[in-house]
C-alpha positions in Angstrom: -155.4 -74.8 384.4 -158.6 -77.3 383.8 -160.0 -79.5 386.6 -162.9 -82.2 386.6 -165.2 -82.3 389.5 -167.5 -84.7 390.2 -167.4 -86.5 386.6 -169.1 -89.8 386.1 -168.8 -92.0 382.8 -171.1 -95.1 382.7 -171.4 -97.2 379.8 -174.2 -100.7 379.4 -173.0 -102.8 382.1 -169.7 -101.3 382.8 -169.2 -98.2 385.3 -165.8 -96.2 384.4 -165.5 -94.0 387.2 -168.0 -92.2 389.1 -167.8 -88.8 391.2 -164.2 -88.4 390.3 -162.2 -85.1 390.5 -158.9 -84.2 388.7 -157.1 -80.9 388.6 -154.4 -80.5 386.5 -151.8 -77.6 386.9 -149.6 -75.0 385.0 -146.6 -77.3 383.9 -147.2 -80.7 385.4 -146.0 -84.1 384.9 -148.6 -86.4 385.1 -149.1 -89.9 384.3 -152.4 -92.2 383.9 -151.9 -95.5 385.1 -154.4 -98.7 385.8 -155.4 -101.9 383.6 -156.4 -101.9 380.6 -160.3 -101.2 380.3 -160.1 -99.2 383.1 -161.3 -95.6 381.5 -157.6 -94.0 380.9 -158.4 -93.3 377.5 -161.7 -92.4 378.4 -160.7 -90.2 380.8 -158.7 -88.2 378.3 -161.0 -87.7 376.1 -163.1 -86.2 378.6 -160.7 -83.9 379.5 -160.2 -82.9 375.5 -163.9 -83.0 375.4 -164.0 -85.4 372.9 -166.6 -86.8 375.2 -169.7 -85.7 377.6 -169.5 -86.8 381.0 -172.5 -88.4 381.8 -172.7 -85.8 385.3 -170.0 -83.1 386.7 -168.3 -80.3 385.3 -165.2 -79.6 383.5 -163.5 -76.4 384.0 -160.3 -74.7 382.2 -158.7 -70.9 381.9 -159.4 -69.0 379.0 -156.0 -69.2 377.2 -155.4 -73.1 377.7 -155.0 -74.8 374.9 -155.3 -78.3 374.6 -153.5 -81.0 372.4 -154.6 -84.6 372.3 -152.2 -87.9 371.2 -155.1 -90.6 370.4 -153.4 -94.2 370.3 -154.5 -94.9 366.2 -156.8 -93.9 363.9 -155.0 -90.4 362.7 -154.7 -90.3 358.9 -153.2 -86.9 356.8 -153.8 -86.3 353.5 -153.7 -83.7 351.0 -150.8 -81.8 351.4 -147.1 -82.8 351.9 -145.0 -84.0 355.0 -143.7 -80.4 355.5 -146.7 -78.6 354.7 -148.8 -80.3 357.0 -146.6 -80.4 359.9 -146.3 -76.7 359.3 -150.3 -76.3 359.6 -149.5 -76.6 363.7 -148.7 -72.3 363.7 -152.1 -71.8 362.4 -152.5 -70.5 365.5 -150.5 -68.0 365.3 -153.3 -65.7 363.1 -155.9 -66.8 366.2 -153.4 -65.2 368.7 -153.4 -62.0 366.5 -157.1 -62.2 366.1 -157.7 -62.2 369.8 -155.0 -59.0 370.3 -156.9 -57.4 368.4 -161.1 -58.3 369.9 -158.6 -57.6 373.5 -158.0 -54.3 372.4 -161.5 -53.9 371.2 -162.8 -54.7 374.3 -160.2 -52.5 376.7 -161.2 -49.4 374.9 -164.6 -49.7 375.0 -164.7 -50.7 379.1 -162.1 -47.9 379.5 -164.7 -45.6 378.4 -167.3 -47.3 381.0 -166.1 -46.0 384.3 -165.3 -47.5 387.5 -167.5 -50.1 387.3 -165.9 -52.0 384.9 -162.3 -51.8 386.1 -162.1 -55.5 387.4 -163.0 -56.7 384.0 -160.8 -54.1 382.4 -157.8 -55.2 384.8 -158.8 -58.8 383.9 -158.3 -57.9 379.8 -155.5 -56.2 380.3 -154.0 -59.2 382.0 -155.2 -61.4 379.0 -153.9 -59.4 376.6 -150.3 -59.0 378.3 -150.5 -63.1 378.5 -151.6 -63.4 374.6 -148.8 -60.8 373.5 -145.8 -62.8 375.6 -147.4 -66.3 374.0 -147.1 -64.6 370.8 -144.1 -63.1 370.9 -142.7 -66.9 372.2 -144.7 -68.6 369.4 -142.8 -66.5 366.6 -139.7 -66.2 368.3 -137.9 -68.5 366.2 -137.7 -69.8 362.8 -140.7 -72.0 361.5 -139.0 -74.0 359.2 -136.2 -74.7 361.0 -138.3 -75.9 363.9 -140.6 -78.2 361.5 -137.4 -79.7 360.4 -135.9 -80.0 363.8 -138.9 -82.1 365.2 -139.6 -84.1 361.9 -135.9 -85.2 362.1 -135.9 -86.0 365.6 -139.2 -88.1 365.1 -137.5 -90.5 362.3 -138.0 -88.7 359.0 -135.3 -87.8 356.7 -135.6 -84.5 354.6 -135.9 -86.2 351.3 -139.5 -87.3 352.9 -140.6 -83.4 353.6 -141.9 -83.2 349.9 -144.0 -86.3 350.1 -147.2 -86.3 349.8 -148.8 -87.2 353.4 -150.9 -89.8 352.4 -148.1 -92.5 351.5 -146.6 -92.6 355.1 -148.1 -95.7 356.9 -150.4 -95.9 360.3 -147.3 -95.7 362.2 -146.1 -92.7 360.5 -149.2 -91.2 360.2 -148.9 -91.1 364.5 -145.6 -89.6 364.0 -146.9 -86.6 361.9 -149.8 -86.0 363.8 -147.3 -85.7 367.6 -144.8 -83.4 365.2 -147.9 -81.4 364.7 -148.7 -81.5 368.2 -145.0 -80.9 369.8 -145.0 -77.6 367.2 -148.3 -76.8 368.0 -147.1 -76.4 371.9 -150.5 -76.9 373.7 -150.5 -75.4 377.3 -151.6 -79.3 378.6 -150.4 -81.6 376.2 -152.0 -84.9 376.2 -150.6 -87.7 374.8 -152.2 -91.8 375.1 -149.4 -94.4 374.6 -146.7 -92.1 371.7 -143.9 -94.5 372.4 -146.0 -97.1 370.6 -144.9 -96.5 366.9 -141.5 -95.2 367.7 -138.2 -96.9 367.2 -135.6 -96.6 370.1 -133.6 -93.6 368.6 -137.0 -91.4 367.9 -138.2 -92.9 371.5 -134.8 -91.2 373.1 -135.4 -88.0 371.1 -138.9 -87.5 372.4 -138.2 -88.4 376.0 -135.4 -85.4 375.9 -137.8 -82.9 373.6 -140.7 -84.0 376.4 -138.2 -82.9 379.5 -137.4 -79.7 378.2 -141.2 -78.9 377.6 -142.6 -76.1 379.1 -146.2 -76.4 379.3 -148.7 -79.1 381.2 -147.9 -83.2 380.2 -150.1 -86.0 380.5 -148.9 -89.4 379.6 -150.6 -92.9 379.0 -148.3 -95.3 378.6 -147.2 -99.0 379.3 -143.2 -97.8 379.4 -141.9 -97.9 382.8 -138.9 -96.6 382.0 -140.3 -93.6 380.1 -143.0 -92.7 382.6 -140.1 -92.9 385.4 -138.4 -90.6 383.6 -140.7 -87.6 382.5 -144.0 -87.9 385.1 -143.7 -86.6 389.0 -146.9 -87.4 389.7 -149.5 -90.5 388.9 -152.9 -90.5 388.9 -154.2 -94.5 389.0 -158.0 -95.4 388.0 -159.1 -98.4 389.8 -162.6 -99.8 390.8 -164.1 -96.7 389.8 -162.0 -94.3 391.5 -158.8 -92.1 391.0 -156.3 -92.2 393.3 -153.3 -89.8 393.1 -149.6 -90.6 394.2 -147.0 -87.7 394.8 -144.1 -89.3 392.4 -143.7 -91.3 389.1 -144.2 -94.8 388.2 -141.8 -96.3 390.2 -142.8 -94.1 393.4 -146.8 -95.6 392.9 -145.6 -99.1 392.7 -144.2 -99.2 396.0 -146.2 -97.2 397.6 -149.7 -99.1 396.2 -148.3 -102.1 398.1 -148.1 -99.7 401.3 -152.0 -98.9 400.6 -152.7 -101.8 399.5 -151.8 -103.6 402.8 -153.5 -100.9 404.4 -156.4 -101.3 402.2 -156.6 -105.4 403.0 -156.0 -105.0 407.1 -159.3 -102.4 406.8 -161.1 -104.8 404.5 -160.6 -107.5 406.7 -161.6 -105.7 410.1 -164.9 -104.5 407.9 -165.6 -108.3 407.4 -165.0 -109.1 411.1 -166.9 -106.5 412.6 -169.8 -107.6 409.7 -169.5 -111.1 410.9 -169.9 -110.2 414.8 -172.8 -107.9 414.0 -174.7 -111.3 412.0 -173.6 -113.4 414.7 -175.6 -110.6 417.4 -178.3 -110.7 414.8 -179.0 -114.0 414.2 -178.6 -115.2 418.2 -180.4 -112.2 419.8 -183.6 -111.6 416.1 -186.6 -113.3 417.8 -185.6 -111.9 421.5 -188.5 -109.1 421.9 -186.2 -107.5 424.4 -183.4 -107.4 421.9 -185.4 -106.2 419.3 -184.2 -102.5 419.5 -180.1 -103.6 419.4 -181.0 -106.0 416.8 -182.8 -103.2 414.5 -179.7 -100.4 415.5 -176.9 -103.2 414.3 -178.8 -103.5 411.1 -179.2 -100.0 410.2 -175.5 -100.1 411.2 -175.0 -102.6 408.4 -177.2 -100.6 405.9 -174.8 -97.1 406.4 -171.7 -99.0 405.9 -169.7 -98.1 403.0 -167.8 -101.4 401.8 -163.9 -102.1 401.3 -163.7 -103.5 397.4 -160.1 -104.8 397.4 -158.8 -104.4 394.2 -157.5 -107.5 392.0 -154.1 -108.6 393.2 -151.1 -107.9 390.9 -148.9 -110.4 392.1 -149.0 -114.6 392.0 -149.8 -114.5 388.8 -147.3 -116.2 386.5 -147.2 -118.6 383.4 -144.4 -120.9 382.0 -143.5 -121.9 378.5 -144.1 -125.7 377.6 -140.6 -126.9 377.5 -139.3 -126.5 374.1 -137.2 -129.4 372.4 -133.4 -129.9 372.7 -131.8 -127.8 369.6 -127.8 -128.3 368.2 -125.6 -125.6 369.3 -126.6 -123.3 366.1 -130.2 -122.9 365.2 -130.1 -120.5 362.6 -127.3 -119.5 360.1 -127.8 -116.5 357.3 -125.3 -116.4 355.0 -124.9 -113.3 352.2 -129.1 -112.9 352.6 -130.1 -109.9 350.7 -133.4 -108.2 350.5 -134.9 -105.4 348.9 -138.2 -104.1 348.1 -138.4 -103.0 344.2 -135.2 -100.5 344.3 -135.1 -100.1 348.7 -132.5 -102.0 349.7 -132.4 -103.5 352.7 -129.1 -105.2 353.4 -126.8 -106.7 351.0 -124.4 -110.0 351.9 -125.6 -110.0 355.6 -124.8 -113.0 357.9 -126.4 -114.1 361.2 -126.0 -116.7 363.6 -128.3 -117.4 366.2 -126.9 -120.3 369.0 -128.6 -122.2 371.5 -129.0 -119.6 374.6 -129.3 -116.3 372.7 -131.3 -113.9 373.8 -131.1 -110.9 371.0 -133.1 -107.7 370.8 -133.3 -106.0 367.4 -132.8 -102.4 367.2 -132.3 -99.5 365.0 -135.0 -97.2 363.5 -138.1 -97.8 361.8 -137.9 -99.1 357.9 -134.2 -100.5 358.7 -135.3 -104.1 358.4 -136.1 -105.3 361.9 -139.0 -107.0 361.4 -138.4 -108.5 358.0 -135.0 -110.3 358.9 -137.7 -111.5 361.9 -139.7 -112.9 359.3 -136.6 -114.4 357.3 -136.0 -116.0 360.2 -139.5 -117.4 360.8 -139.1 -118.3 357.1 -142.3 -116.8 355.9 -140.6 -113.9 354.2 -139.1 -114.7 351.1 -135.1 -113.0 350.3 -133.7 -112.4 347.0 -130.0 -113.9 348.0 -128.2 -116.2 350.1 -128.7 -119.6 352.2 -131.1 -119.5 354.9 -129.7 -123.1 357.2 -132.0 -124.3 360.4 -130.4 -125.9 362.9 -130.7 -129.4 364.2 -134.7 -130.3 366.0 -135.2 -126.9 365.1 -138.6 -125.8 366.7 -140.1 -121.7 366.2 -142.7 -119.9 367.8 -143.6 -116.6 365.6 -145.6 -113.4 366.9 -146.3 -111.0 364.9 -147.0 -107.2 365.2 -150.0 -108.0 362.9 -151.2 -111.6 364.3 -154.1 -110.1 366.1 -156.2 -109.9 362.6 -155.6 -113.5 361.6 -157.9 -114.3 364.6 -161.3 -116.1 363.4 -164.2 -113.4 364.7 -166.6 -116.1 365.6 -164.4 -117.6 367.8 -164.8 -117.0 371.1 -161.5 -116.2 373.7 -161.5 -120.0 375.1 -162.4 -121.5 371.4 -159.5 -119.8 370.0 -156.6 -121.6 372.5 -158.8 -124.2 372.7 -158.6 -125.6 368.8 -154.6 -125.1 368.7 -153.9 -126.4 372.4 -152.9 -130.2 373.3 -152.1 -132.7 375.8 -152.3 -131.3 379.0 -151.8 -127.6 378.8 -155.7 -127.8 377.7 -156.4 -128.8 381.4 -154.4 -124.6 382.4 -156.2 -122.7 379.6 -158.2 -120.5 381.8 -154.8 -119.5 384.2 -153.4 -118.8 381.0 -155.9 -116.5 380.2 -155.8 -114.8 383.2 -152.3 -114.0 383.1 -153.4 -111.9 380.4 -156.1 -110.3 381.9 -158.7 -112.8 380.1 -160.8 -113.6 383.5 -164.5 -114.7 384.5 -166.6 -114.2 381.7 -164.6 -112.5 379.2 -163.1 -115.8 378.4 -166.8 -116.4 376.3 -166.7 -113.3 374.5 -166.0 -113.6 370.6 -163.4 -112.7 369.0 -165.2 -110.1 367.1 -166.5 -107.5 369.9 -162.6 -107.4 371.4 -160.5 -104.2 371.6 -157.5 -104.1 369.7 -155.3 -104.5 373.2 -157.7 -107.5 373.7 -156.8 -108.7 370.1 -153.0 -108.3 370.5 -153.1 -110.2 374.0 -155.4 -113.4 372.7 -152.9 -113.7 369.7 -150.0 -113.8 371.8 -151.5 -115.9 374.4 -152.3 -118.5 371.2 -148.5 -118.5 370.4 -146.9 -119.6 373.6 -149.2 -123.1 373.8 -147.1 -124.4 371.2 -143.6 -125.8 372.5 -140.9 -123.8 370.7 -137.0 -123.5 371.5 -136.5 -120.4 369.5 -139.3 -117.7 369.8 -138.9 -114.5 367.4 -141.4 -111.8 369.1 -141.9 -109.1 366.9 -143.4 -105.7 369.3 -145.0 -107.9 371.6 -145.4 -105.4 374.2 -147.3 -102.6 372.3 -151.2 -102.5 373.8 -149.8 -104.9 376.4 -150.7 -102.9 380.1 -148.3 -103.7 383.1 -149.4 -106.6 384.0 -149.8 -108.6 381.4 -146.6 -107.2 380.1 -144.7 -108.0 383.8 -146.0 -112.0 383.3 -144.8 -112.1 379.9 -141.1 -110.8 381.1 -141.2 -113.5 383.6 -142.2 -116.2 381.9 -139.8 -115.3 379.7 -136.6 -114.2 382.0 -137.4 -118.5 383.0 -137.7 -119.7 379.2 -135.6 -122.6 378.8 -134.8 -121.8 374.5 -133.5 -118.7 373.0 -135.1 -115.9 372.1 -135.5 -113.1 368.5 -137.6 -109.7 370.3 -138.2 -106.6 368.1 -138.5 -104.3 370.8 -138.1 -100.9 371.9 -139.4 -101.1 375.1 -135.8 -100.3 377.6 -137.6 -101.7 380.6 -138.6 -105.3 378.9 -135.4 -105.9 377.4 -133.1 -105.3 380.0 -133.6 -108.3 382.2 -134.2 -110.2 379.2 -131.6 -109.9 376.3 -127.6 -111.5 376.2 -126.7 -110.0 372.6 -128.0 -106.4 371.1 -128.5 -106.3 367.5 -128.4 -102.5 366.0 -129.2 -102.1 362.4 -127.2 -99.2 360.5 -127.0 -98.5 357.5 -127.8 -101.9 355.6 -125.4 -104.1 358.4 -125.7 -105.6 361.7 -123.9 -104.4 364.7 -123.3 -106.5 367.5 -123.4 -105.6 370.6 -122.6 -108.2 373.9 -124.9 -107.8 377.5 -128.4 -105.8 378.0 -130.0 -102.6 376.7 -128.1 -100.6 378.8 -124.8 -101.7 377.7 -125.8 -100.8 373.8 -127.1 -97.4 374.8 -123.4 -96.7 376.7 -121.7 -98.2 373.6 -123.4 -96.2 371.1 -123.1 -92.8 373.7 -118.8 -93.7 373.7 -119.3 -93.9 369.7 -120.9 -90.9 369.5 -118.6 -89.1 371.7 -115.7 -90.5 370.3 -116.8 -89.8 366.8 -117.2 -85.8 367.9 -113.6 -85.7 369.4 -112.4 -87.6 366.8 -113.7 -85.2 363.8 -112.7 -82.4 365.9 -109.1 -83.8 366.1 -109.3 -84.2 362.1 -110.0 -80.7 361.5 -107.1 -79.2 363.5 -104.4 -82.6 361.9 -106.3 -81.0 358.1 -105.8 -77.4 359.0 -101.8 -78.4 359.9 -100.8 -80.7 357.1 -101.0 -78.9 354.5 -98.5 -79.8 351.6 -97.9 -76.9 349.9 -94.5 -74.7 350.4 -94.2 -72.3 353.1 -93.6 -69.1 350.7 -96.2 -70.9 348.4 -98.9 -71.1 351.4 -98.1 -67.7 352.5 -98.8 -66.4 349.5 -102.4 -68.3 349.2 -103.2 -67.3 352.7 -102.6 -63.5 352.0 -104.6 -63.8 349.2 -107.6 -65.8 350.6 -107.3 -62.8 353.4 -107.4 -60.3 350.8 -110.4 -62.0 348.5 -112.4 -62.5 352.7 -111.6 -58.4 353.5 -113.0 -57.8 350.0 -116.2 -59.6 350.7 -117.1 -59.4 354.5 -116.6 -55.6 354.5 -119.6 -54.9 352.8 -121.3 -57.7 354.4 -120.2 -56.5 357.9 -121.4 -52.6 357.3 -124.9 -54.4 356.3 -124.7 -56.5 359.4 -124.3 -52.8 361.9 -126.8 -51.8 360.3 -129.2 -54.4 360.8 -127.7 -54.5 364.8 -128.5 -50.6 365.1 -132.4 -51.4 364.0 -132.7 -53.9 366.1 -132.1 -52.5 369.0 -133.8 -49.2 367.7 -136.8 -51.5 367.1 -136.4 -53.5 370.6 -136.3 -49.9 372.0 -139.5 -48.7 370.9 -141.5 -51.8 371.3 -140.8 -52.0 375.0 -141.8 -48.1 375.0 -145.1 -48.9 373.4 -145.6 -53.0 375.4 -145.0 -50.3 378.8 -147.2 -48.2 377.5 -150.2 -51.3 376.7 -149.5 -52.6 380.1 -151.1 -49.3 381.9 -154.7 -49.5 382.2 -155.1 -46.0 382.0 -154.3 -46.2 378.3 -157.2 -47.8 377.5 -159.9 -44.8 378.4 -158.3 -43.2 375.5 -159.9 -45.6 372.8 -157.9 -44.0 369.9 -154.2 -44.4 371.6 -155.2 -47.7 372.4 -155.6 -49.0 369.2 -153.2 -46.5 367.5 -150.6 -48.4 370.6 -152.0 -51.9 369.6 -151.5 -51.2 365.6 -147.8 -49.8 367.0 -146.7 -52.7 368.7 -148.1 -55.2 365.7 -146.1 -53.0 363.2 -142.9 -53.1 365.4 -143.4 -56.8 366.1 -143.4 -57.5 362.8 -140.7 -54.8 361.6 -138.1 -56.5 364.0 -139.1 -60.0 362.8 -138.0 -58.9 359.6 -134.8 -56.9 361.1 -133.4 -60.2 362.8 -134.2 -62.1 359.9 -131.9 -59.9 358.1 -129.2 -59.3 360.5 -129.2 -63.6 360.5 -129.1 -63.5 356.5 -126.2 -61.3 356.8 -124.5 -63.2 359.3 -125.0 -66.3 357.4 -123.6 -65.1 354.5 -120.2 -64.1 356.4 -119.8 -67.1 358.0 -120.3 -68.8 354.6 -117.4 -66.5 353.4 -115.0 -66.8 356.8 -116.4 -69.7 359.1 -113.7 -69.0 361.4 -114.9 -65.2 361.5 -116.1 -63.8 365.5 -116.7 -60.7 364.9 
């Protein structure tokens, strides 16, 4: 479907990759993995051509489309939620543009002989693969798909008619995937879309993702979400790609098989190095030796050194230990909060004990992160008592913190002026456990990327001692690693713990007590992520069974007298006949021209796939203008025979036939 070969990407000082090939196939699952700065990004865009190689070649079939997920900068505006969501089946009038320059083109090599019969098979083929993606791109009903994926991504339908442009950044990513999922690329491409999705809209995707029938390629710091949807991972280290038969989970343990491999070669390399020097050195100013002693140096010159890559592991951090609290170190009592007329919540209460570990869930806009900030107590509330606890001691990180870093600061500065006592003396092991090494610890503030950003901030927060630590997204533009040291040094924090997450993977070693907002209140739920996301699967399954049983108890407790409902029933019957039996001679109708129609499309799509029709230039596009008008006169037909069974199932619900 579209392959790289031999691409290279240098930038000032830093080489990306260099002579690296990449094929990606006809519905894969692939994931890009490696730290950040590595060129994952990068490499996508490449592949989107975005960006120009600096050498190689990129290569892709004719019909593969191509849809890219950047990480930020997407705005929309001009038109409304539903109207520019809808602009993804634009393409639709290319496919039809493209039947028609393949018809074009048949009837004129047609007419050219034998010579031209490979490239008139080849069209023929093309057009047979444009007509089936067309007939699957309008093979179901637009609106009712925009809706279906704007719902599943977080919005309700009173925010179809709103103008685009008041949705936030995070929203404005949501549009621009629903555009992309409609769209239905052949490789879809998407870099880090769990990012600005709540846990509900995350669990949507993932399932919408699995049942995708075209090529995926993921970036993304979610184990649990890669494990799930990749089968195969392509890793960008020191340069290179190196691809692993299985997802995330597979490439972990099998990098430690190569990378044990990779350190017993290394260090044979440097042995058989060290015993060439030692012949070198003992045997340079013997003229007799002379001729070994110029061969073991040309040996030196052709070999090709071992890099070992940086080691993931022994890296770890610990919190300075926080001061002893009471037993309750935070009470909300009847705290309400709105925003002009959005309410929030209304009379919530909270407590938060010594030993908590909570993880706040629910979707996006229910208030997560501004009970977070309640709690901080930098976000004022227009009711109720707000009560610290006893030596009370919080450590706040923000989803925003990254911008309140001073530019002209440099990495080390900026821990520097807030660290004291003897932490000062671990400030560059600190930095290194998030990816902060050599000399990046003297670059400013101002030149970092926003990953680099989110990292320093975060890093600033933990220096101060703190028994209660409210972490609001700190994983998002976190890579593995840094996000693997933060989990430890947090599954050994000594305090308790507030984490606006939706990452499944972080917070399940991590979290005692799951928070769900719903609806303006708090549900509680006791143990790890996995036990909320069973509780809330028994609810929903129970609600289903339960408002199934409540139909059949409604439908038997009626009150009214047995000759009295008789006589209602006969009538309803009567008033239904009356109705449906014009409805159902409309709806035979409609089934007789749909299969008339289905019949003599297939007669005229049997008659396009013969070759031979094309050397009559006429009957092909007579054929061609056939098929359109049938394609579009059974669109209408089955739009009418589902009007017309809408409208008796309106009148009889209960009706089969």
């Amino acid at each position: 479907m579209i392959s790289l070969n031999a691409v290279t990407k240098e930038y000032p000082g830093k080489t990306l990759f260099r002579d690296v090939s990449l094929r990606i196939g006809d519905n894969e699952r692939v994931s890009i993995v490696g730290a950040n700065g590595t060129g994952k990004s990068t490499l996508m865009k490449i592949i989107t051509g975005e960006i120009e190689p600096d050498s190689g070649e990129i290569a892709q079939s004719r019909n593969n489309t191509v849809g890219y997920l950047p990480q930020d900068g997407i705005t929309h505006n001009g038109r409304t939620l539903f109207d520019e969501s809808s602009t993804a089946f634009d393409d639709i009038i290319a496919l039809h543009e493209r039947v028609d320059t393949l018809s074009d083109e048949i009837s004129k090599l047609s007419n050219q002989g034998e010579t031209s019969e490979a490239l008139l098979h080849r069209r023929v083929e093309e057009l047979g693969e444009v007509q089936h993606l067309l007939e699957h791109r309008e093979g179901y009903n637009i609106e009712t798909k925009v809706a279906q994926v704007l719902s599943g991504l977080g919005f309700h339908e009173r925010d179809f008619h709103r103008p685009t442009e008041e949705f936030s950044g995070g929203w404005q990513m949501r549009i621009a995937l629903a555009k992309l999922l409609l769209r239905e690329p052949t490789i879809l491409l998407l870099d880090e879309p769990t990012n600005h999705l709540d846990l509900e809209a995350l669990q949507w995707l993932e399932e919408y993702l699995n049942g995708y029938d075209n090529s995926l390629v993921l970036i993304s710091h979610d184990r649990q979400f890669l494990d799930n949807l990749t089968k195969r991972t392509i890793e960008i280290s020191l340069g290179k790609l190196t691809e692993y038969s299985g997802n995330y989970s597979y490439y972990v343990d099998q990098k430690v098989l190569r990378m044990d491999q990779q350190r017993a070669a290394y260090e044979n390399q440097q042995q058989q190095i060290k015993q060439t020097m030692q012949f070198v050195d003992r045997f340079r100013y013997k003229s007799t030796k002379a001729r070994q002693v110029q061969s073991r140096l040309r040996m030196l010159e052709k070999l090709d050194p071992i890099e070992l890559e940086d080691e993931e592991g022994g890296i770890s951090f610990d919190f300075p230990a926080p001061p002893q609290p009471g037993r309750i170190l935070m009470e909300l009592q009847g705290v309400a909060k709105s925003y002009g007329d959005l309410l929030l919540f209304d009379n919530l209460d909270l407590t938060i004990e010594r030993g908590d570990r909570m993880a706040f869930l629910g979707v996006n806009g229910a208030g997560k992160s501004t009970l977070a900030r309640i709690i901080a107590g930098i976000e004022p509330f227009q009711a109720g008592t707000r009560k610290p606890g006893h030596n009370l001691a919080i450590g706040y990180y923000a989803q925003n913190q990254a911008e309140e870093l001073v530019p002209q600061h440099t990495v080390f500065q900026t821990l520097d002026l807030v660290a004291t006592g003897e932490v000062r003396k671990r400030l560059r092991t600190l930095l290194g456990c998030f990816m902060f090494s050599g000399d990046d610890v003297n670059k400013l503030v101002a030149v970092l990327s926003g990953g680099e950003k989110s990292r320093l901030a975060l890093a600033k927060m933990l220096l101060t001692p703190s028994n209660l630590l409210i972490l609001d997204e700190p994983t998002n533009h976190l890579d593995m690693r840094s996000k693997a040291v933060l989990q430890d040094a947090l599954s050994r924090f000594q305090g308790s713990a507030v984490i606006v997450s939706h990452d499944r993977d972080f917070l399940e070693p991590l979290v005692n007590k799951c928070i769900d907002f719903h609806n303006g209140a708090l549900r509680e739920t006791l143990g790890g992520i996995q036990d909320y996301l069973r509780k809330r699967s028994d609810e929903q399954d129970e609600f289903r069974l339960r408002n199934a049983a409540g139909q059949v108890v409604e439908r038997k407790s009626a009150t009214h007298s047995d000759r009295e409902r008789k006589r209602e029933e006969a009538e309803q019957r009567q008033e239904r006949y009356r109705r449906i039996k014009p409805l159902k001679k409309r709806l035979e109708r409609a089934e007789r021209l749909v299969e008339s129609l289905e019949k003599k499309r297939a007669e005229v799509e049997s008659a396009l796939a013969d070759e031979y029709t094309y050397r009559d230039e006429n009957k092909a596009r007579t054929l061609t203008n056939q098929y359109r008008d049938l394609s579009l006169d059974l669109e209408n037909a089955l739009a009418e025979w589902e009007n017309v069974q809408a409208e008796i199932d309106a009148v009889d619900p209960l009706s089969t036939d």
